[in-house]
N, C-alpha and C positions, 0 to 999 in steps of 0.2 A: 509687130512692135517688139523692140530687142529691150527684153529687162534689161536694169542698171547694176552697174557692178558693186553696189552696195547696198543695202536694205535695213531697216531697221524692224527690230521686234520689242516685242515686251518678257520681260522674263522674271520668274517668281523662286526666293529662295525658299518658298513655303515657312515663310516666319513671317505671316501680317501680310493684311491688306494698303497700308501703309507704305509695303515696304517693296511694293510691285515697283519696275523701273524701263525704260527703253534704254537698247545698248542698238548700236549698231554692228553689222556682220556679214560677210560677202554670202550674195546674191546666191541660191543651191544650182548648180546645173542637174537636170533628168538623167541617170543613167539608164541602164536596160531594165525595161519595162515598168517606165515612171513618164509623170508628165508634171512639168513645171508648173504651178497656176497662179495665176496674179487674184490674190485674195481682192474681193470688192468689198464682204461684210461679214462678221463673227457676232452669233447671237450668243449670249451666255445664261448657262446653268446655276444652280446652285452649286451644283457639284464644284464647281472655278471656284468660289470662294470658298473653299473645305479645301480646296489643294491650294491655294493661295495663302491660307492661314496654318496648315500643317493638320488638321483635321480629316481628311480624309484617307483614314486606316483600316477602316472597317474591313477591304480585301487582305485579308496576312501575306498573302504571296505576293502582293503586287510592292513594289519598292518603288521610288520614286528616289531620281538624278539632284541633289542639291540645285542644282538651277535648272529651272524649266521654261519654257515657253508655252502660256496656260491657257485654255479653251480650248474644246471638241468639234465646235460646229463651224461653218464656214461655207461662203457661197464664191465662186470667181469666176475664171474665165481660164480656159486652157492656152497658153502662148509657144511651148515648146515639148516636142515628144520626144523621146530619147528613143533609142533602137528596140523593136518591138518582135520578141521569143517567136519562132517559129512552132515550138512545142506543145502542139495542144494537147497533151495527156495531160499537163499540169492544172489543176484545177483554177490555180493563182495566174495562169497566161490564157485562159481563155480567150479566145477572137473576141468576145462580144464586149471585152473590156476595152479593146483598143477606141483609140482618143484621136480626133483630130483639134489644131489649132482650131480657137474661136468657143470648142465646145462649153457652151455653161455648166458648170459642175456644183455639187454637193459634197462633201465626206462624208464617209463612212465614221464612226466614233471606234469601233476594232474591228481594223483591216482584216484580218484574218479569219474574221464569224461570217462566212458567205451565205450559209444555209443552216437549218436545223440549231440545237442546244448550244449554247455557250458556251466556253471552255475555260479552265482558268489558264491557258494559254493566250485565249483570246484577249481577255481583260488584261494581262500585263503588257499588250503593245493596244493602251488603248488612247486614245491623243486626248492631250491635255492632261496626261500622268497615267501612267509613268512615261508613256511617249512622247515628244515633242507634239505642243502644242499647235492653233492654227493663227493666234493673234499674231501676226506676223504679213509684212506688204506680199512675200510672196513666199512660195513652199511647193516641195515636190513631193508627191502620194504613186504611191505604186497605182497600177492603171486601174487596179481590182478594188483602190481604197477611196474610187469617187464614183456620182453616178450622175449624169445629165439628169438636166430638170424642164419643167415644163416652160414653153415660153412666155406664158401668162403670169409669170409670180417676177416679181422683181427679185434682186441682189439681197437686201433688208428679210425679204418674204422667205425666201427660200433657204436661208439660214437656220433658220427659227425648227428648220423637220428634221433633222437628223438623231437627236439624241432626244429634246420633248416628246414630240411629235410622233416619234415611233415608238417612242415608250409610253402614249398615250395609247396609238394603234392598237399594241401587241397588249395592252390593256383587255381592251376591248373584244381582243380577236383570237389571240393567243390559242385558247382553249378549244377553239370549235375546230370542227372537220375540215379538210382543203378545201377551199374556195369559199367558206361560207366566212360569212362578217355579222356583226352586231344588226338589226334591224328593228321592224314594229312588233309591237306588245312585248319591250323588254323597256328597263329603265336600269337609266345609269344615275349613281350618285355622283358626284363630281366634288371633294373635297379642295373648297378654295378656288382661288381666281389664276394661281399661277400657269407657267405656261406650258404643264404637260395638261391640267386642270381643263385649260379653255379650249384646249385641242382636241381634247376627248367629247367636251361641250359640241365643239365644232364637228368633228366628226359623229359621234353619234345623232346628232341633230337631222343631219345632211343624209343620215342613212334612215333616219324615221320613228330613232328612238324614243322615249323621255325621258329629258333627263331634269334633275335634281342637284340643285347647285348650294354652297355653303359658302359664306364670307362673313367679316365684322364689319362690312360696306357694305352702307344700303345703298351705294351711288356705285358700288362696282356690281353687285345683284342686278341691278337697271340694265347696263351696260349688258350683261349675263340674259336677263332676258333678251335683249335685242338681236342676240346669237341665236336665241330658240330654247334658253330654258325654259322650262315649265313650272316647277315648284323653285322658290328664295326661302333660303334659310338664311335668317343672320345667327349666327352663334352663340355670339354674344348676348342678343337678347333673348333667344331660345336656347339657351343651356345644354336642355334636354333633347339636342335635335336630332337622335335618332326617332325619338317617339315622332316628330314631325313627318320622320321619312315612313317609317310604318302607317302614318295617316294619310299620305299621299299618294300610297300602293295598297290601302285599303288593308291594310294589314300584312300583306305579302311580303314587304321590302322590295329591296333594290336585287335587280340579276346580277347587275355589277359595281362595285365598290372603288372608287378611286383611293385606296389608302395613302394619304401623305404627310397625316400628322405621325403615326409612331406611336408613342405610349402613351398620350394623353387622348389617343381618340381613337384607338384598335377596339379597346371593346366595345364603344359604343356602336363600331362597323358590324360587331360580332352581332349585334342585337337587331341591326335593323337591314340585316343581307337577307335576301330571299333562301331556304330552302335549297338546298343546290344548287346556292349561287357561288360567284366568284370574290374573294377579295382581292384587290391586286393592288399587294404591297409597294410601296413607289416611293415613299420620303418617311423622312423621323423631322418634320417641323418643330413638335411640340417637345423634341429629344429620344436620345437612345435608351437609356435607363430607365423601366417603368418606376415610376415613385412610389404608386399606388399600397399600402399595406396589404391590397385584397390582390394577391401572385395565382388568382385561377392559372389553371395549366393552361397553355395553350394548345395543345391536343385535345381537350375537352371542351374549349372554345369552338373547335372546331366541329367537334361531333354533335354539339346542340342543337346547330341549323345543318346538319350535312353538308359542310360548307370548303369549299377551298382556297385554301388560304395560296397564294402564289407570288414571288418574288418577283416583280421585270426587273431588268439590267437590259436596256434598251432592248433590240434585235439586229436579226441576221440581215447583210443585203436584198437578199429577194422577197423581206419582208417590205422592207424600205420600198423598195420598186414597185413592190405591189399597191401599198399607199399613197406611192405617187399615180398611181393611176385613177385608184381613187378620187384623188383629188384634179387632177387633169379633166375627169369627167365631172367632177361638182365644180369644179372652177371654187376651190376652198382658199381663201386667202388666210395665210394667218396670222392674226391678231398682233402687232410690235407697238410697244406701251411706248417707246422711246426709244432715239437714237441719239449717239456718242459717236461724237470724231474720234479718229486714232490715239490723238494726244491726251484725250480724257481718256482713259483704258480705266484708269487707277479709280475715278469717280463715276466710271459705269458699274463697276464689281460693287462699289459700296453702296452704290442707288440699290442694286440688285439685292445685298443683303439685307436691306431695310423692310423688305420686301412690300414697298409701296407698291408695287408694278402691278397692272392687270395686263396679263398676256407675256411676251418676251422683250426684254433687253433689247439691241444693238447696238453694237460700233461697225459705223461705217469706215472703213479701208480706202477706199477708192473707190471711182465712177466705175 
């Protein structure tokens, strides 16, 4: 099928959610070693509405283009390959990248993090800012910045794993030896219902974990067990709920920590992580600024429980890959609270900042 020679996208001056708009713009042709893809569906982060509003600064290196076209994740269909490098010493032309029409694709969130540590190279071509985003009918990605998915997850489903989803994984998995993953006799706490939250639910679930879930919904905890929680917290009516989670682990705590409140709820992570456990920093929900008058260090936080504190900022392709196998062998679907046509863009961002949602967003693009 031959794209049209004009396309429309959504583009953000990063001043307001408000003040998101559709323009239209000719169609991208593939050059040398890219492939065209007819977007089908774009799940959204929070991260979108932080670059949407001018908020999202926390990287100092990274700069972002006054007008942008905003979201990371993206599922479609490959329609046109452009002329494909003979040069396999280049890491970025590997054979195993090359694309045929038809292929189902994913993105990558930064193209350039194939393997191993992140780079601050990485992070400033990472889509959806400072690089052109994927809300858009269609887009061309270098061949190395997408990856086939399985055929069992739909357009909507398969959106949802790129930048969550692996930032749930590398959560999860980050720290341990090659090959090894999260299993039984550990527990994961899962802070909240959003959509790196349920995906960690979902994965650790699936691999044999327990896990320990938080929300101010006693109808989203429900729903949370029906994934395979095991212990419900509501927050709200338990205040104090790391003491809940040390009751749950018998005292022990949690091996793993979903951090994604930030400063209203890091130390109570510091209190109830196991022993040489993991925290894995992921969100500032609750904000960036601790208010707290009580400024314990946080190096001594740390030394209390032996504990390690660790940042995600998603991950590398072959970690993605490896997740997708994962889940190709658990047949993991993941969890989409709602979907938005193209033309709602502007009132999917704001559904998503509400943060009503159990699980993830989407705008559907096309069939």
């Amino acid at each position: 099928m031959a794209p049209p020679q004009r396309i429309k996208q959504w583009l953000t001056d990063q001043n307001g959610l408000d003040k998101l708009r559709i323009e239209e713009t000719d169609c991208p042709t593939p050059g040398q070693d890219e492939v065209l893809v007819k977007v089908q569906a774009v799940s959204l982060n929070y991260r979108d509405t932080e670059v949407a509003m001018g908020l999202y600064n926390h990287h100092k290196s990274v700069e972002h283009t006054p007008a942008l076209v905003p979201c990371s994740d993206m599922c479609g269909v490959v329609i046109a390959v452009g002329p494909c490098s003979k040069d396999t010493s280049d890491p970025y032309k590997n054979p195993g990248f090359q694309l045929k029409e038809g292929d189902r694709v994913i993105s990558t969130f930064a193209a350039t993090h194939l393997t191993g540590q992140v780079s601050a190279a990485d992070v400033a071509n990472g889509l959806g800012g400072p690089a052109p985003g994927v809300l858009t009918q269609y887009r061309t990605f270098p061949t190395y910045n997408v990856v086939k998915i399985p055929d069992y997850l739909t357009p909507e489903e398969a959106s949802c794993l790129p930048i969550a989803t692996l930032t749930a994984w590398m959560s999860l998995n980050s720290m341990r030896l090659p090959g090894e993953i999260i299993g039984p006799n550990e527990t994961v706490l899962c802070q909240g219902t959003g959509g790196v939250s349920v995906a960690a639910l979902q994965i650790a679930s699936a691999a044999g974990a327990s896990v320990i879930i938080s929300s101010s919904s006693d109808a989203k905890l429900q729903r949370a067990k029906q994934l395979g929680a095991k212990t419900l917290i509501n927050y709200q009516s338990t205040p104090d709920w790391e003491t809940r989670v040390l009751e749950a682990t018998a005292d022990a705590g949690a091996d793993v920590v979903l951090e994604v409140g930030g400063a209203k709820t890091l130390r109570k992570s510091f209190d109830c992580v196991k022993f040489g456990g993991l925290i894995a920093c992921i969100g500032y929900l609750s904000g960036k600024v601790d208010e707290d008058t009580d400024r314990t260090n946080t190096n001594l936080l740390c030394l209390k429980r032996n504990v390690t504190l660790k940042g995600i900022l998603n991950g590398p392709r072959d970690k993605l890959e490896e997740m997708l196998r994962f889940y190709d062998e658990k047949k993991i679907k993941p969890v989409v609270d709602r979907v938005f046509g193209f033309e709602e863009g502007k009132e999917a961002l704001k559904y998503l900042y509400s943060g009503g949602h159990f699980g993830k967003v989407v705008i559907k693009i096309a069939e």
